[in-house]
N, C-alpha and C positions, 0 to 999 in steps of 0.2 A: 546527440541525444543520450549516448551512453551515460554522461556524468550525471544525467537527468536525475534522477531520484531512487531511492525507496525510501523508508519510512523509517525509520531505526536511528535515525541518526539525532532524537530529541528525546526525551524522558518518558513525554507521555507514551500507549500503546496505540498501532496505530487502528485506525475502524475497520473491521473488514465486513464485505460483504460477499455474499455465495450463492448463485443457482445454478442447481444441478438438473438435468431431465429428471423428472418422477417416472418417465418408462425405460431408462439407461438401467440397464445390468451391469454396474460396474465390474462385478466378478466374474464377469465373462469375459476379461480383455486380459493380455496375455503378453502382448508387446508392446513399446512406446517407443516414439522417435520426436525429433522436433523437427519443424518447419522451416525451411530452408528458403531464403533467410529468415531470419527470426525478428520482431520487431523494434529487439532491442541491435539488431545490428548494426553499424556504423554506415550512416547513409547506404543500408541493404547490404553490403560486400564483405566489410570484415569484422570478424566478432570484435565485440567491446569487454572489457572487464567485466562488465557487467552481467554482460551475456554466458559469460566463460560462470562465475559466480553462480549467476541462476541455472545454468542446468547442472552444474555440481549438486544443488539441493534437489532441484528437482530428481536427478539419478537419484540418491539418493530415497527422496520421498515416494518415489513410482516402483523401486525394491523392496521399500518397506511393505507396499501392498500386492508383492509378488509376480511383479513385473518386472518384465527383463529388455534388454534396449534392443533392434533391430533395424534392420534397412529397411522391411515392410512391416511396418508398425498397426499394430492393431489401431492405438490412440497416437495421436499427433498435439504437441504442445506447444505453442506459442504464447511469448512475452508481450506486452505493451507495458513502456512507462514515457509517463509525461509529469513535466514543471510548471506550473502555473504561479508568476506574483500574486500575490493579492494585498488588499487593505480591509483591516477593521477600524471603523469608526464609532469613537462611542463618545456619549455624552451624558454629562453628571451635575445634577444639581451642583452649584460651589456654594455650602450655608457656609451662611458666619458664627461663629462664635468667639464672645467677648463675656469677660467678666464684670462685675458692679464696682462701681467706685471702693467700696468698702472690700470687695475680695472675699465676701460670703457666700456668695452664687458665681453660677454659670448659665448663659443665657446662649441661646441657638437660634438667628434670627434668619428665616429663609431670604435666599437672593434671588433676584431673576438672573444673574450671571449664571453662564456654565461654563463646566471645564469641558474641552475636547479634548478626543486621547484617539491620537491614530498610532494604526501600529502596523507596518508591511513584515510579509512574512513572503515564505516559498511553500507549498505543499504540492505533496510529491502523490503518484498514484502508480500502482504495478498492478496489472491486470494479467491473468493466468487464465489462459485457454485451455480445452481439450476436445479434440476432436476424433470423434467417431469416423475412422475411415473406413470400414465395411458400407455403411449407411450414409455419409457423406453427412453428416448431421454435428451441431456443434453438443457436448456433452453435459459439458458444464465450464461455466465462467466463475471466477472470483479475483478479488482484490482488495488491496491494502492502500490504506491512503491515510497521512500525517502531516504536521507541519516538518519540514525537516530545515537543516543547518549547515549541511556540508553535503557536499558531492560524492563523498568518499564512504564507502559501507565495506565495511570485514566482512566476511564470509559466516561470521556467525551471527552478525545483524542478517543480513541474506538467509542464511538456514532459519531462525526464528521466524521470518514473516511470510517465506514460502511454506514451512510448516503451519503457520498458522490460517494461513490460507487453504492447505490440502487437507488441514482436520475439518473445515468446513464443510467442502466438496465431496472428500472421501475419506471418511472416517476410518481410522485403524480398524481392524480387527481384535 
């Protein structure tokens, strides 16, 4: 699963989406760790590129809001990503158009033909846990999901969409 996806890897931005608890005091946590194993680990045992990747931003993104990394973590962070093929089908009137005998006009005569247009693609989906472990509660979820194109993501496609996931969740200061 590691090669599985993020989102970075095609032009568009990808969609995220974010819920946080409305009763979480995020400024009350103090420490982070992640979850062992992680979801993005290689069949559970050993880290993936990918994994190595996302908690580099995650350290990262969890410092930025003043948190520091420990063995007993206030918050606990785990990954999920998955691949899914898919297909779009689309269908389009095909008019005709044909000019007059003389080449004075242009005439557009509906058909009952249509054109189909399918089109397979991959989209990729990275979902970002946090969990409350004083209270055993999940804190907040978020994720990014695109079409993507390649398996392969740099660490600053990685930093871009884990941050734009954590500005969702946990807004800078």
């Amino acid at each position: 699963m590691l090669s599985a996806c993020l989102l970075a890897a095609c032009a568009a931005q990808p969609e995220i989406l974010t819920n946080t608890d409305p009763d979480a005091n995020l400024d009350s946590f103090r420490t982070f760790g992640f979850f062992d194993p992680l979801g993005t680990d290689v069949d559970g045992a050993s880290r993936s590129m990918l994994t190595v990747q996302l908690k580099d931003a995650m350290q990262r993104e969890m410092g930025l809001r003043g948190l520091q990394p420990s063995d007993r973590p206030d918050v606990l962070i785990d990954f999920l990503v998955t691949k899914e093929r898919r297909t779009d089908v689309r269908e389009s009137p095909n008019n005709v158009v044909s000019r007059s005998h003389w080449g004075t006009s242009v005439s557009m005569w509906p058909s009952s033909q249509t054109r189909t247009e399918v089109r397979h693609y991959k989209k990729g989906t990275l979902i970002i846990d946090l969990v409350d472990t004083r209270n055993r509660r999940l804190l907040a979820e978020g994720g990014a999901q695109n079409r993507i194109g390649s398996n392969r993501f740099s660490q600053e496609q990685v930093d871009q969409v884990v941050r734009s996931i954590m500005a969702g969740i946990w807004p800078l200061p």
